[in-house]
C-alpha positions in Angstrom: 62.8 130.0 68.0 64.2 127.1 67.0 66.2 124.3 68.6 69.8 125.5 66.5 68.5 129.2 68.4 68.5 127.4 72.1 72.5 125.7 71.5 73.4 129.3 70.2 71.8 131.0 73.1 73.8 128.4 75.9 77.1 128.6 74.0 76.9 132.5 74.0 75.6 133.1 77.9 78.1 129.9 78.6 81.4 131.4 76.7 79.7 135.3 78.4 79.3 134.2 81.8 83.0 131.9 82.3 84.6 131.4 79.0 85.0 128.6 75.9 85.6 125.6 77.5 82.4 126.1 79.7 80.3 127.4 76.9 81.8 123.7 75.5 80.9 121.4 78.5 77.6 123.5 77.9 76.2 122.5 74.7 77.1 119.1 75.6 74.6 118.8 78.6 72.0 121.0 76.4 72.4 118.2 73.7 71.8 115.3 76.1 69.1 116.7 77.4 67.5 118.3 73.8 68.4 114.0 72.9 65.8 113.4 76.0 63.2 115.7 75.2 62.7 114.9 71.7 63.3 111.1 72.6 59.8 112.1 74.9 57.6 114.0 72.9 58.4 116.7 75.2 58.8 120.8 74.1 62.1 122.7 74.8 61.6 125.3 76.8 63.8 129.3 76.2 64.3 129.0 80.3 66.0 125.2 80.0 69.2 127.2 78.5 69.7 128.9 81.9 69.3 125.2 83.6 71.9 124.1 81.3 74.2 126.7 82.5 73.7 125.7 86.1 73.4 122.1 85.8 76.5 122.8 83.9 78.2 124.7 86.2 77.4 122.0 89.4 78.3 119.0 87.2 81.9 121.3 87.2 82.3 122.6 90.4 81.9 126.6 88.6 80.6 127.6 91.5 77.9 129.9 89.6 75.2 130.9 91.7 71.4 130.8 90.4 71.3 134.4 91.0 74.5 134.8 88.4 73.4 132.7 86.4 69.7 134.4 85.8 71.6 137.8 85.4 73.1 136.8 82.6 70.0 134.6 80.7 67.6 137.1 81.8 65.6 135.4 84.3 64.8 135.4 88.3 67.1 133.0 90.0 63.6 131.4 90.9 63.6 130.3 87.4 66.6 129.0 87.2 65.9 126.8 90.2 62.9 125.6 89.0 64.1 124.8 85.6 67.2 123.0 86.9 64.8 120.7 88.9 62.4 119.7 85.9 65.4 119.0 84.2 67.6 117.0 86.9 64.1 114.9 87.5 64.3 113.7 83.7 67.2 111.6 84.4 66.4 111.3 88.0 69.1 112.9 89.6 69.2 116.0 92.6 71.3 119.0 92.4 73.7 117.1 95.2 73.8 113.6 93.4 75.5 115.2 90.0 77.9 117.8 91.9 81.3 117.0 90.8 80.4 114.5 88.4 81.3 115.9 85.0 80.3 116.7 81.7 81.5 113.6 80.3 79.6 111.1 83.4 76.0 113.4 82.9 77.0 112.5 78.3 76.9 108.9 79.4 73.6 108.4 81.4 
């Protein structure tokens, strides 16, 4: 699967899960954080898209739960946690440091 595959999968759970202006502020955070990766030599991974999602959803105050959020990308909540911390660590940040913030603050790191 390629990379194009990932920002397709995030925009569809995204627009699924809330609707098109989440699915929006999704692909933005996938894209800084594809832009990190690739700047680091470092793989994407299928289970980052239901990171996205979450870390999406906290930057926004959704309110999505992991649990939710793993229903609808297909993995355990588990998953979702752990992905959302690998991620979070790459621009050293915690779940409660980027609550609230924004799509557009997490675009400008």
């Amino acid at each position: 699967m390629n990379q194009m595959n990932y920002l397709g999968l995030v925009e569809k759970h995204a627009q699924s899960i809330k609707d098109l202006a989440f699915s929006n502020s999704c692909a933005m955070v996938f894209a800084k954080f594809e832009a990190i990766l690739k700047e680091r030599n470092l793989t994407l991974k299928p289970n980052y898209v239901s990171a996205t999602l979450y870390i999406t959803s906290l930057l926004e105050y959704k309110r999505l739960t992991q649990k939710e959020i793993g229903e609808e990308c297909g993995c355990s909540k588990r998953t979702v946690r752990g992905m959302t911390k690998e991620l979070l660590a790459m621009i050293g940040k915690t779940e409660k440091e980027i609550k609230g913030k924004g799509t557009q603050w997490m675009c400008s790191l």
